[in-house]
Biotite code that builds the C-alpha atoms (Angstrom):
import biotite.structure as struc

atoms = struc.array([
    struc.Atom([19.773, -9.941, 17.958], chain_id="A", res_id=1, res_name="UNK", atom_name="CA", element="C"),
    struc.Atom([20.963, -7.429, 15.491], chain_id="A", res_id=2, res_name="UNK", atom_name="CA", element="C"),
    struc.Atom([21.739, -10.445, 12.730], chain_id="A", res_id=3, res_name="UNK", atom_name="CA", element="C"),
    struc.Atom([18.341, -11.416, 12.933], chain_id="A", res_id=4, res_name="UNK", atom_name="CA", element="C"),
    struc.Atom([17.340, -8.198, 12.099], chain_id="A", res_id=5, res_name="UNK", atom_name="CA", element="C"),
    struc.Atom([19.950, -8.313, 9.876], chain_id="A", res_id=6, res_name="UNK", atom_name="CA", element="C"),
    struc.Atom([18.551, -10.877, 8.141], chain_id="A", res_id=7, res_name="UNK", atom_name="CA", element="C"),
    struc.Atom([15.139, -9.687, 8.492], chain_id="A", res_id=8, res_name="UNK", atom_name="CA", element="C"),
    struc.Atom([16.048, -6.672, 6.385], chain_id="A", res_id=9, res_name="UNK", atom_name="CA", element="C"),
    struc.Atom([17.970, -8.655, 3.713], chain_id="A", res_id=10, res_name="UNK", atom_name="CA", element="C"),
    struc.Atom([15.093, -11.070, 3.287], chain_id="A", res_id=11, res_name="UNK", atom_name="CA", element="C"),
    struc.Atom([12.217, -8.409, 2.944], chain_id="A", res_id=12, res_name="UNK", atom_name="CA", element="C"),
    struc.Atom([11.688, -8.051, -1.365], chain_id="A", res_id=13, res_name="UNK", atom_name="CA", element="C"),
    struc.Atom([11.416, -4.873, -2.464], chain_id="A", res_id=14, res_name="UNK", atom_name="CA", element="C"),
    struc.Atom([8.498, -2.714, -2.670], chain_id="A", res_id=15, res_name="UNK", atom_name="CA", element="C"),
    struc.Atom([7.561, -3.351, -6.063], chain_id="A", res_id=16, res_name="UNK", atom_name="CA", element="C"),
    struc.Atom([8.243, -7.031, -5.737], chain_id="A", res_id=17, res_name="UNK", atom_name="CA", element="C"),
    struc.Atom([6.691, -7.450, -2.914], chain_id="A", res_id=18, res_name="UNK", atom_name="CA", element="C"),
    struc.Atom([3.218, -5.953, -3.666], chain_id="A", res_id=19, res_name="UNK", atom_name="CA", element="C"),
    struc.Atom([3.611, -6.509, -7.668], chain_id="A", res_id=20, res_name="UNK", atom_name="CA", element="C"),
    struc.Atom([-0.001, -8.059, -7.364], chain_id="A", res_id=21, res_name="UNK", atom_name="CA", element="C"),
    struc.Atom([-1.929, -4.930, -5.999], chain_id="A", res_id=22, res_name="UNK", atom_name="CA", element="C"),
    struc.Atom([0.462, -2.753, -7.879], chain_id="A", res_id=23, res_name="UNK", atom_name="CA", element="C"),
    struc.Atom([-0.412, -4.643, -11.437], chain_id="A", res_id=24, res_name="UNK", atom_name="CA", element="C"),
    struc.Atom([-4.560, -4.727, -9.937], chain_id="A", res_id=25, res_name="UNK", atom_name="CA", element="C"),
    struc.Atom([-4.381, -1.330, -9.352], chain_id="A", res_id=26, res_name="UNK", atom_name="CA", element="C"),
    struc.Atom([-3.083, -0.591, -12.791], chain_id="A", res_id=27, res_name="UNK", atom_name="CA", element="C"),
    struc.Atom([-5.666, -2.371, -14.369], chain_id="A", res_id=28, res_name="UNK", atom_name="CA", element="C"),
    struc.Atom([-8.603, -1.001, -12.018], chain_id="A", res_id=29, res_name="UNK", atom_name="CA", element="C"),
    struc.Atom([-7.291, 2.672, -13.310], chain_id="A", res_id=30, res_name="UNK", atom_name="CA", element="C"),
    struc.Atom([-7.202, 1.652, -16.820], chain_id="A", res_id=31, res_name="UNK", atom_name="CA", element="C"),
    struc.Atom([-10.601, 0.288, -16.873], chain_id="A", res_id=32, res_name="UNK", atom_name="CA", element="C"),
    struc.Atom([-11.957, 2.982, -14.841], chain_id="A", res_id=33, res_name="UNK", atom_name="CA", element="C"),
    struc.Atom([-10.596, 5.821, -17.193], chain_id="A", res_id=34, res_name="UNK", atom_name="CA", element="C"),
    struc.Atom([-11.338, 3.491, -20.262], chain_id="A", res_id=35, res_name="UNK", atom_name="CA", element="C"),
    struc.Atom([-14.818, 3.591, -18.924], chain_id="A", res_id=36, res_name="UNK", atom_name="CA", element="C"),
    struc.Atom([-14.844, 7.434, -18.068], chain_id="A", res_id=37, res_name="UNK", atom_name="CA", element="C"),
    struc.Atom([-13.630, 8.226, -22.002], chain_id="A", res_id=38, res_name="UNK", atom_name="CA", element="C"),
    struc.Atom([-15.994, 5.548, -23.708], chain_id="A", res_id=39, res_name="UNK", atom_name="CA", element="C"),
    struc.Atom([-18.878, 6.926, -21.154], chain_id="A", res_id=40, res_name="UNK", atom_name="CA", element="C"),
    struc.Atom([-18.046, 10.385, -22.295], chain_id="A", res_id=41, res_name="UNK", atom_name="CA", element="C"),
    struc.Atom([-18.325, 9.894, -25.910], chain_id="A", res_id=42, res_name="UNK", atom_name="CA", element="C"),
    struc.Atom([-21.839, 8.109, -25.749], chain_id="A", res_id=43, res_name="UNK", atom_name="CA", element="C"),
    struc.Atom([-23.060, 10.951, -23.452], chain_id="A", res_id=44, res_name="UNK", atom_name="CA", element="C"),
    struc.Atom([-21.499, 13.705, -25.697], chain_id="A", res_id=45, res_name="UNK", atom_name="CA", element="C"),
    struc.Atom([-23.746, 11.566, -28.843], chain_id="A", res_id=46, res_name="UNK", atom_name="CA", element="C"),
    struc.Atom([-26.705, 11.226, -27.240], chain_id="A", res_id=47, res_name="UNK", atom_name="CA", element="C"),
    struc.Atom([-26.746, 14.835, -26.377], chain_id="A", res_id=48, res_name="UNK", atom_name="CA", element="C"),
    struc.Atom([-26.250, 15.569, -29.705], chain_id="A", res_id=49, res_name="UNK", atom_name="CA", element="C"),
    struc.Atom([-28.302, 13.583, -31.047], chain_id="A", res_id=50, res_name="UNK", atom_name="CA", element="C"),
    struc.Atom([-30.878, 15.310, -28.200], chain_id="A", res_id=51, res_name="UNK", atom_name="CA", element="C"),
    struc.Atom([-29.906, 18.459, -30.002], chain_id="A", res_id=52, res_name="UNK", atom_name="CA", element="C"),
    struc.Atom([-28.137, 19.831, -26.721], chain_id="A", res_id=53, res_name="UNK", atom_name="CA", element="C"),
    struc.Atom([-24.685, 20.372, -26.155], chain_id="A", res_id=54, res_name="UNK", atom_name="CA", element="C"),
    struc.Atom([-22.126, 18.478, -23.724], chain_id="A", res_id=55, res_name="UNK", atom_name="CA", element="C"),
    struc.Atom([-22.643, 19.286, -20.011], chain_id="A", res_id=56, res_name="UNK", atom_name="CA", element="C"),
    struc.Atom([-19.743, 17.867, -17.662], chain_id="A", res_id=57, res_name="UNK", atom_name="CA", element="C"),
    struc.Atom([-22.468, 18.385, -15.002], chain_id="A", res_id=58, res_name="UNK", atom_name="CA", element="C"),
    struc.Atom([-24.634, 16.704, -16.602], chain_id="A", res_id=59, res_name="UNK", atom_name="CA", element="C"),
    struc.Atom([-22.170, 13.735, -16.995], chain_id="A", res_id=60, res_name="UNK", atom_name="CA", element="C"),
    struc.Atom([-20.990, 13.230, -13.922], chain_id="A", res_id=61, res_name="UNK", atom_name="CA", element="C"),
    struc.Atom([-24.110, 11.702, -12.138], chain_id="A", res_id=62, res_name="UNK", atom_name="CA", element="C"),
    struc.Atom([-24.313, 9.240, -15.296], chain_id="A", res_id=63, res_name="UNK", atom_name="CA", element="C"),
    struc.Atom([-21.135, 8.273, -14.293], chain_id="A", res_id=64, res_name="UNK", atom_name="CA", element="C"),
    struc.Atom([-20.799, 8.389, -10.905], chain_id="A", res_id=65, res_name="UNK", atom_name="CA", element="C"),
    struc.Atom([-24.403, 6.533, -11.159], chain_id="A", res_id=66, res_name="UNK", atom_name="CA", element="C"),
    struc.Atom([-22.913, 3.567, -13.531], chain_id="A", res_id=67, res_name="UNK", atom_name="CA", element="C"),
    struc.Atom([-19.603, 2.830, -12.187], chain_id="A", res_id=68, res_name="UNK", atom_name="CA", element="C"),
    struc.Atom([-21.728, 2.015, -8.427], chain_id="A", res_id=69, res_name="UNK", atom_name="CA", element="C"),
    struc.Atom([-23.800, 0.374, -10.377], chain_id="A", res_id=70, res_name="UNK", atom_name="CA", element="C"),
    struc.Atom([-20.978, -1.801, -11.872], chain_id="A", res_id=71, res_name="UNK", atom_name="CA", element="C"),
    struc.Atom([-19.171, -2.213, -8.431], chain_id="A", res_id=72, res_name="UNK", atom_name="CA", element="C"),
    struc.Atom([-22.047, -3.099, -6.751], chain_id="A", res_id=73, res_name="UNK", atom_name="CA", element="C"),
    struc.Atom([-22.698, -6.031, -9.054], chain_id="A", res_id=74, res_name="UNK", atom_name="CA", element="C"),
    struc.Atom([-18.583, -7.207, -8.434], chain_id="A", res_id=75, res_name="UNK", atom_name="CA", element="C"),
    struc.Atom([-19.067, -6.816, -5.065], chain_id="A", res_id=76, res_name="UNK", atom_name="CA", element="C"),
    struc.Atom([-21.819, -8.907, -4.770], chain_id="A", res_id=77, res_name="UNK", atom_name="CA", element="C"),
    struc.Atom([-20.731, -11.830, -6.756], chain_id="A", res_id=78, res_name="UNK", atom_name="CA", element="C"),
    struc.Atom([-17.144, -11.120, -4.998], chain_id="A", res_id=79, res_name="UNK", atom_name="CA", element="C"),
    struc.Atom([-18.843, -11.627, -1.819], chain_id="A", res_id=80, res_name="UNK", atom_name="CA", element="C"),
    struc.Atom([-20.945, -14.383, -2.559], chain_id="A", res_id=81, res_name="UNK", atom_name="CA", element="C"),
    struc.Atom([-17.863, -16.359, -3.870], chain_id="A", res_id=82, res_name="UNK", atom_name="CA", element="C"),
    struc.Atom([-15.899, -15.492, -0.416], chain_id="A", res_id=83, res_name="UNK", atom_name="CA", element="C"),
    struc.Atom([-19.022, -15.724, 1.672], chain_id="A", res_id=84, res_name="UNK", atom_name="CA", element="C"),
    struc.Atom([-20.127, -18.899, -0.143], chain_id="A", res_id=85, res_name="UNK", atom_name="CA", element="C"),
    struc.Atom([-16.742, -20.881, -0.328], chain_id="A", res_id=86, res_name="UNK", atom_name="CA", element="C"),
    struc.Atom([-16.964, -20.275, 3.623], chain_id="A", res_id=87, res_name="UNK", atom_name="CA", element="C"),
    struc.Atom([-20.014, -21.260, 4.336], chain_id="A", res_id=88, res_name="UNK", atom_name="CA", element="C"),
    struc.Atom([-19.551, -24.760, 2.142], chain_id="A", res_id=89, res_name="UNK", atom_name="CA", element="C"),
    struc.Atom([-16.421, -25.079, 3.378], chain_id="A", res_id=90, res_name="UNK", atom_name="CA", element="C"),
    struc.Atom([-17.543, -24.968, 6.921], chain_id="A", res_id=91, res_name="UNK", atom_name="CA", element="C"),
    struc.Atom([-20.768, -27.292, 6.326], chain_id="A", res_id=92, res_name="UNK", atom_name="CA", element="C"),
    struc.Atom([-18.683, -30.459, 5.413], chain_id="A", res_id=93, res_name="UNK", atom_name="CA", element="C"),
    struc.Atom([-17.905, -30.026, 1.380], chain_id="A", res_id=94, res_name="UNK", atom_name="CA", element="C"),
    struc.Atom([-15.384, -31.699, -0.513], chain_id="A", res_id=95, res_name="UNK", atom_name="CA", element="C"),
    struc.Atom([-13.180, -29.233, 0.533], chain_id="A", res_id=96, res_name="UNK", atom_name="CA", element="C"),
    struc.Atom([-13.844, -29.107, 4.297], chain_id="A", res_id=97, res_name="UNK", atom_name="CA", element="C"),
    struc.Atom([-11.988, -30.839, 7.280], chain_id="A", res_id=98, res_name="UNK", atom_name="CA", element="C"),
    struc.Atom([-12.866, -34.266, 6.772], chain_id="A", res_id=99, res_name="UNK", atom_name="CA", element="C"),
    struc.Atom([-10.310, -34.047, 3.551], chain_id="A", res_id=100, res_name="UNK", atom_name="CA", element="C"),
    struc.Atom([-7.769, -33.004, 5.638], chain_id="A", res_id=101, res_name="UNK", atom_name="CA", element="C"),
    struc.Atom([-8.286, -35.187, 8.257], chain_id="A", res_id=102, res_name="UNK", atom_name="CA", element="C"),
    struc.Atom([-8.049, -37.984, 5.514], chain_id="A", res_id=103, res_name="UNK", atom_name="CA", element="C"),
    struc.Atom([-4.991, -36.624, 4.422], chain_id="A", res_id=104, res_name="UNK", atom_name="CA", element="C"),
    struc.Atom([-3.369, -36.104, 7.197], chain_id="A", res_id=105, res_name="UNK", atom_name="CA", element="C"),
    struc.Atom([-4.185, -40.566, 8.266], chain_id="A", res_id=106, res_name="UNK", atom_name="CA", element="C"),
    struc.Atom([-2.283, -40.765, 4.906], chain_id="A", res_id=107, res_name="UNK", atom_name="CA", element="C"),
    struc.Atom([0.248, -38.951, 6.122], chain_id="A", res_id=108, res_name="UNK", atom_name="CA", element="C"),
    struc.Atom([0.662, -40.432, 9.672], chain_id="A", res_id=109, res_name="UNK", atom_name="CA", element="C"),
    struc.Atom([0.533, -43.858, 7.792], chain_id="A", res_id=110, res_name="UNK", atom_name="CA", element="C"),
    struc.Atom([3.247, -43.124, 5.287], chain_id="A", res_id=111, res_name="UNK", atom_name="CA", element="C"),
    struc.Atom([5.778, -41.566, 8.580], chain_id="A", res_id=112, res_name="UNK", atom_name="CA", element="C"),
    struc.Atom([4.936, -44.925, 10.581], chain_id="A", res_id=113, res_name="UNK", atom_name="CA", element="C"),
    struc.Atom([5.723, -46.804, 7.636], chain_id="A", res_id=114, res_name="UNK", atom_name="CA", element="C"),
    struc.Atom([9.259, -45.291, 7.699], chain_id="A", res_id=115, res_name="UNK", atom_name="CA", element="C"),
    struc.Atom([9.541, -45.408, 11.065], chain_id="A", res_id=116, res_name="UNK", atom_name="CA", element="C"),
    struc.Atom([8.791, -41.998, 11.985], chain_id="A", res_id=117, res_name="UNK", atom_name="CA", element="C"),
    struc.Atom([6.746, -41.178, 15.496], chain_id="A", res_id=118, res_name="UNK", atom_name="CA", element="C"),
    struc.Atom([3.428, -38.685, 13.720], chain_id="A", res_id=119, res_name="UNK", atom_name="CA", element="C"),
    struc.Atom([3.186, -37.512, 17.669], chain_id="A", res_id=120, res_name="UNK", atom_name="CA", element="C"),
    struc.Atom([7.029, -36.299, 17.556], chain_id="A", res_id=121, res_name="UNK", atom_name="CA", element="C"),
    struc.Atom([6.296, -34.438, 14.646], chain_id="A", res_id=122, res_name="UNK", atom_name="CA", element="C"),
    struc.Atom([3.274, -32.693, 15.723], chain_id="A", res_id=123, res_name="UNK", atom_name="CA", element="C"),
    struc.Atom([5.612, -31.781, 18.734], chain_id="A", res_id=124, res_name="UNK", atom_name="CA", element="C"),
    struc.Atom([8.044, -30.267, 16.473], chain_id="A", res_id=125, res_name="UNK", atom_name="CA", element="C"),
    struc.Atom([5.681, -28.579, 14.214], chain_id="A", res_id=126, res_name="UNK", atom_name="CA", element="C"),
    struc.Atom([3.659, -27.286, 17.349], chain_id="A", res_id=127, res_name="UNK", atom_name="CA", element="C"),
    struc.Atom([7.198, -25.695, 18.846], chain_id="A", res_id=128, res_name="UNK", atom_name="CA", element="C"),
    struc.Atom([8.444, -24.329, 15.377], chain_id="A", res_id=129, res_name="UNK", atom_name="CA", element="C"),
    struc.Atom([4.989, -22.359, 14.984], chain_id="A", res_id=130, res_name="UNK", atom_name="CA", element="C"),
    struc.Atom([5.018, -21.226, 18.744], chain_id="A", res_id=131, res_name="UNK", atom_name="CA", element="C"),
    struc.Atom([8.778, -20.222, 18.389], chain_id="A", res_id=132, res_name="UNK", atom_name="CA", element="C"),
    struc.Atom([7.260, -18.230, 15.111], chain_id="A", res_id=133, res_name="UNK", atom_name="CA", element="C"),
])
């Protein structure tokens, strides 16, 4: 038991490896975010001077707050339109529903019989493998 775990802990990448996706996201996310809070700042600071008033941070911040929702409510939306649209296709028959796999997976039972391989063995095998986890 304790070389499985062993081996568990050997196997795990490290942290930065291993989440080097959200980590580099994230990173980018910040970026934009200040690069918007600095660009946002500037135009706000012209405009008031062009108004003839001075800078007010308290005035800013509701412009700010008020566009970035505004922009993450638009990536939201088409975020969840792509997830919630994929899924919905998927699950009403398109190209990339079951009846693909399905056709692969004849292609595949043909090509095993054709080398003499049993398909039913191998969805035995593949059945205890997953329930063995």
């Amino acid at each position: 038991m304790s070389d499985a775990k062993t081996d568990e802990t050997r196997s795990r990448p490290v942290f930065w490896k291993a989440y080097s996706f959200g980590l580099v996201t994230g990173a980018f996310f910040l970026l934009s975010w200040v690069g918007q809070f600095v660009f946002q700042a500037i135009r706000f600071g012209n405009e008031a001077s062009d108004h003839g008033t001075s800078f007010s941070w308290i005035d800013y911040w509701p412009d700010f707050l008020a566009s970035t929702f505004e922009n993450w409510q638009s990536e939201f939306l088409q975020l969840i339109w792509q997830a919630a649209g994929l899924g919905l296709f998927y699950f009403w028959g398109s190209s990339q529903s079951r009846e693909g796999d399905q056709r692969l997976e004849a292609k595949v039972d043909a090509l095993l019989r054709e080398r003499g391989v049993d398909p039913a063995e191998i969805d035995r095998q593949t059945r205890k493998i997953a329930e063995d986890g």
